[in-house]
C-alpha positions in Angstrom: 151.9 67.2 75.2 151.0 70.8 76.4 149.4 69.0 79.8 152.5 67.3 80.4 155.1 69.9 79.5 152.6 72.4 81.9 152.4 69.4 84.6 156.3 69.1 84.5 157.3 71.8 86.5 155.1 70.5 89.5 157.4 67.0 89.2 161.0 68.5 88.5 163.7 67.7 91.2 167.6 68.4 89.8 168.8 66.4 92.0 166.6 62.9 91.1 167.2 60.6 88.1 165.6 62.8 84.8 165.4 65.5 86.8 161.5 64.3 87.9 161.1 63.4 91.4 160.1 59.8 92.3 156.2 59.6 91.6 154.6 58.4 95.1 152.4 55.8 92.9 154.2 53.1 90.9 154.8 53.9 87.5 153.6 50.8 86.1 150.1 51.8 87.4 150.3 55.5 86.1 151.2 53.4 82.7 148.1 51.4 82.9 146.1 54.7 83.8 147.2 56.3 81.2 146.5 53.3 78.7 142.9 53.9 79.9 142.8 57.7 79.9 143.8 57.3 75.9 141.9 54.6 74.9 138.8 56.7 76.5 139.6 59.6 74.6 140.2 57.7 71.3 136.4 55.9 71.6 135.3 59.5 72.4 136.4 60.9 69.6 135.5 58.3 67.5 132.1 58.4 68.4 131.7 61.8 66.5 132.6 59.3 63.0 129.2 57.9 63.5 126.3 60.6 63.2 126.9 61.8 66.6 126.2 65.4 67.7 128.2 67.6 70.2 124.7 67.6 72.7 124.0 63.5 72.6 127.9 63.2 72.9 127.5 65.7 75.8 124.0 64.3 76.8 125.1 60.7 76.7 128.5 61.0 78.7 126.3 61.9 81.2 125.6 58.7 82.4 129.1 58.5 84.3 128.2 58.7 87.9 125.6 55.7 87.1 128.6 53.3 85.9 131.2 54.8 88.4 128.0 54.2 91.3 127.9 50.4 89.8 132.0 50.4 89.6 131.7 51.4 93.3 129.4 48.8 94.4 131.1 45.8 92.9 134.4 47.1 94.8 132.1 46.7 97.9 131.7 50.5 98.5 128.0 51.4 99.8 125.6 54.1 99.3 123.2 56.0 101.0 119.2 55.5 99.7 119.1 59.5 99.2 122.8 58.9 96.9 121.5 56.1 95.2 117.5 58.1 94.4 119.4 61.4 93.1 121.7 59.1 90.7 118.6 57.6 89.5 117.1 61.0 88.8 119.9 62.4 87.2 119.7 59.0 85.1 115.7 60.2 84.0 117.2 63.3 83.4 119.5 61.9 81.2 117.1 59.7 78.8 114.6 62.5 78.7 117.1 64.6 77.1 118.6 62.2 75.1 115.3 60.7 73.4 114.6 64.1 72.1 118.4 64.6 71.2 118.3 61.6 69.0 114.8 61.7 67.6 116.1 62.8 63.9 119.1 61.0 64.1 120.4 57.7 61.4 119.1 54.7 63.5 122.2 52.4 62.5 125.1 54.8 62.7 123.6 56.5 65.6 123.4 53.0 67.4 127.0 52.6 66.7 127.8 55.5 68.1 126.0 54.9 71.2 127.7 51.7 71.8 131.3 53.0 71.6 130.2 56.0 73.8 128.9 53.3 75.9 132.1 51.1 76.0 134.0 54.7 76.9 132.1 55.0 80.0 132.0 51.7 81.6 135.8 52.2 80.9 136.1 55.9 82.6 133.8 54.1 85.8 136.9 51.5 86.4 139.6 54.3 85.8 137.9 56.3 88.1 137.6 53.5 90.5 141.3 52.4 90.2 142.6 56.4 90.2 140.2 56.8 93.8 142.0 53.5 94.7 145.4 55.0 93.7 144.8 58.2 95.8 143.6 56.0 99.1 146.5 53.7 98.7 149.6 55.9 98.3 148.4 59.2 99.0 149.4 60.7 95.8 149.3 64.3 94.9 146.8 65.2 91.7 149.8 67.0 90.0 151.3 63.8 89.3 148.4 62.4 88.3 148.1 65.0 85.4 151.7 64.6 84.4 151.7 61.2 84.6 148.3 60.7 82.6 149.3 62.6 80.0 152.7 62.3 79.5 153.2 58.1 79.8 150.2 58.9 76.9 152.1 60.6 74.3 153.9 56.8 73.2 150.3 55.9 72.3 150.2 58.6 69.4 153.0 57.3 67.4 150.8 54.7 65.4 148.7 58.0 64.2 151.7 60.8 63.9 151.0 60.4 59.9 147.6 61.7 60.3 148.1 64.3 63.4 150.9 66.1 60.9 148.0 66.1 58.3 145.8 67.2 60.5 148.3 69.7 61.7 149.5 71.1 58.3 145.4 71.6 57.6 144.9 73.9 60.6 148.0 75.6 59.9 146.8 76.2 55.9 143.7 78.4 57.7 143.9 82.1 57.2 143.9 84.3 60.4 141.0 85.5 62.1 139.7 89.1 60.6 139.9 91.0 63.2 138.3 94.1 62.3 134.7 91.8 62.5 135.3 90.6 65.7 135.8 94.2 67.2 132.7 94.8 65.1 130.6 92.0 67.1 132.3 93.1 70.2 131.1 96.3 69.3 127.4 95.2 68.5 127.1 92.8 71.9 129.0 95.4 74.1 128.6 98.3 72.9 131.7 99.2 73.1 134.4 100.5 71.2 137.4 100.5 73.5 139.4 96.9 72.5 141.6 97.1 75.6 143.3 93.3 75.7 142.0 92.8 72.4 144.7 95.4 71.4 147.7 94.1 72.9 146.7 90.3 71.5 145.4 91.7 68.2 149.2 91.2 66.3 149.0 87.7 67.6 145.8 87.0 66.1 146.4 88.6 62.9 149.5 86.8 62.2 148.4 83.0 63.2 146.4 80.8 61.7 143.0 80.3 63.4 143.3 76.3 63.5 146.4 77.1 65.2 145.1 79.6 67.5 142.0 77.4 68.2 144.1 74.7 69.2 146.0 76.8 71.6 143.0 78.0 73.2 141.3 74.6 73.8 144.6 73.6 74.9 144.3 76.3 77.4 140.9 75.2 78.5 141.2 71.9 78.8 144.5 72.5 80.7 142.5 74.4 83.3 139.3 71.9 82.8 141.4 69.0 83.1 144.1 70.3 86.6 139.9 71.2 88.4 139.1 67.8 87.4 142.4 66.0 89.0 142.3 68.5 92.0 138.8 67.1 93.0 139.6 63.7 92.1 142.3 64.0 94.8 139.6 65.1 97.4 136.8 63.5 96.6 134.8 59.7 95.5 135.2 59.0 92.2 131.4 59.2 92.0 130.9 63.2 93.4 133.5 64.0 90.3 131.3 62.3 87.7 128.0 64.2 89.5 130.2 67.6 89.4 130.9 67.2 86.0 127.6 65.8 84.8 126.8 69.4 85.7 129.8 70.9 83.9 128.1 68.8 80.7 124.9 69.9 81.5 126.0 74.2 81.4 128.1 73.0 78.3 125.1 70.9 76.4 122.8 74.3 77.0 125.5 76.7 75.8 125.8 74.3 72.8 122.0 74.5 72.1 121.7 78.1 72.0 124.9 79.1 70.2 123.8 76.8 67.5 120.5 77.8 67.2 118.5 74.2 68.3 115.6 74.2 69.9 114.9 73.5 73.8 112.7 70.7 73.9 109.8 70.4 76.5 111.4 67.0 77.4 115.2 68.4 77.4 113.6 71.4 79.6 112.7 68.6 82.2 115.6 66.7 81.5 117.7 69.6 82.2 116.2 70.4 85.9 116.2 66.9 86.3 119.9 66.9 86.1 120.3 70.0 88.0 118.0 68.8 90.8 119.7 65.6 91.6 123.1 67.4 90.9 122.0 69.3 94.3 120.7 66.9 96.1 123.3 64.4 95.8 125.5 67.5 96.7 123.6 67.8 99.9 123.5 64.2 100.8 127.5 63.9 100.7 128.7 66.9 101.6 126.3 67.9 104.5 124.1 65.7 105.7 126.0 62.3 105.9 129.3 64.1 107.2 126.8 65.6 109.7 125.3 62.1 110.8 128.6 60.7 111.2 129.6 63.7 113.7 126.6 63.3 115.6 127.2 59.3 116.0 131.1 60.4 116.6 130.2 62.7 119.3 127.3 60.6 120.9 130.1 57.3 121.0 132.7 59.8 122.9 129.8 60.8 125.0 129.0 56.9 126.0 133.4 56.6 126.3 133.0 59.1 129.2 130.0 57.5 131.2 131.5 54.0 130.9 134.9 55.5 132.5 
């Protein structure tokens, strides 16, 4: 609901039906996106029900631009060998990471979890696929994709409002944040004393509920994660989006380990440049060197044009 009511602004027209301007892409498909952008979510989050920890749900999401690559190929699309070797590296990187992640984890319930992660991103690779198909076919701008993804979403929720007003009445029974400790830390990791914005926020803070103001702030976040996300997805193949954001996971999944304290493996070390590596070079490959080949065949066909004249 934030996303859309934030999105809204971008669709608005006062002098169309609703007051939202006529979406360029039938609504029927934003419908059916949407249907897929929630049931995605919903297997995502229900992964975490089965033993399954914030790095191998990080680690194991990962393995996006291999489905969208195979999503790509059965709609006919090709790739280039150099494309198709860094995927398969980032895929190594991948496993090496995720066989250490896993190693003390409940066989059965982990298994479980893996599967339904699994289902979620075969399902992502053919909504990528059918957004990027969206895009080509009716030129659509990515600020209707966001409103439109997220607001033809919020029908979905009505089966679960029982539990999301539980939910919400539990993170509103929190007490506030003590803010004297956190100018403490600050204090400790900065050394320093002044609180500048922390000042002008601090009666906020002190008067909210943390659930509450936790919730705000990852709504925040994921409102700016998820407007990069649909702005690259307008510019770009569905499989350069999962690549970007395998990285994304990849900063995340080592910011994860070390605020909690796990230890780097030697085979998540590997893993890790592994991931990094082929990140790169698929970077290379699509955004220099193939757009550079086709340039020089471009110019050497207008070169051939002239002679035969």
């Amino acid at each position: 609901m934030f996303t859309a009511l934030a999105a809204y602004p971008t669709q608005f027209s006062p002098r169309e039906k609703y007051n939202v301007r006529t979406p360029m892409v039938p609504v029927r498909n934003w419908a059916f996106i949407a249907a897929m952008h929630f049931g995605i979510n919903m297997l995502n989050n229900w992964a975490f029900a089965y033993n399954i920890s914030v790095p191998v749900h990080i680690i194991l999401r990962s393995f996006g631009s291999v489905t969208t690559m195979l999503a790509g190929v059965i709609r006919g699309k090709r790739y280039s060998k150099l494309q198709v070797l860094s995927v398969a590296l980032l895929t190594i990187g991948v496993l090496g990471k995720m066989d250490s992640a896993s190693a003390d984890s409940d066989s059965s319930e982990f298994t479980k979890g893996i599967g339904i992660l699994l289902a979620a991103q075969f399902l992502a690779a053919y909504m990528g696929a059918y957004v990027e198909d969206q895009f080509t076919t009716y030129g659509a701008n990515w600020t209707e994709n966001l409103f439109y993804g997220h607001f033809l979403c919020l029908p979905w929720f009505l089966p679960l409002s029982g539990v999301l007003r539980n939910q919400y009445a539990k993170l509103a029974a929190t007490p506030p944040l003590d803010m004297s400790s956190i100018l403490q830390q600050k204090q400790d990791f900065l050394g320093s004393t002044s609180d500048g914005t922390l000042a002008l926020l601090r009666p906020v803070i002190e008067h909210t509920p943390q659930g509450i103001l936790f919730l705000l702030i990852n709504s925040i976040t994921q409102l700016a994660c998820i407007s990069g996300v649909n702005l690259l997805s307008s510019k770009s193949s569905a499989v350069t989006v999962t690549i970007v954001l395998n990285i994304r996971k990849l900063v995340s999944f080592i910011f994860s380990t070390i605020l909690f304290g796990h230890h780097l493996s030697n085979k998540m070390m590997i893993g890790s440049a592994l991931v990094f590596g082929s990140g790169a070079l698929y970077g290379w490959e699509t955004s220099w060197r193939l757009p550079q080949e086709r340039e020089e065949k471009r110019k050497a066909n207008g070169t051939l044009s002239q002679k035969s004249e």
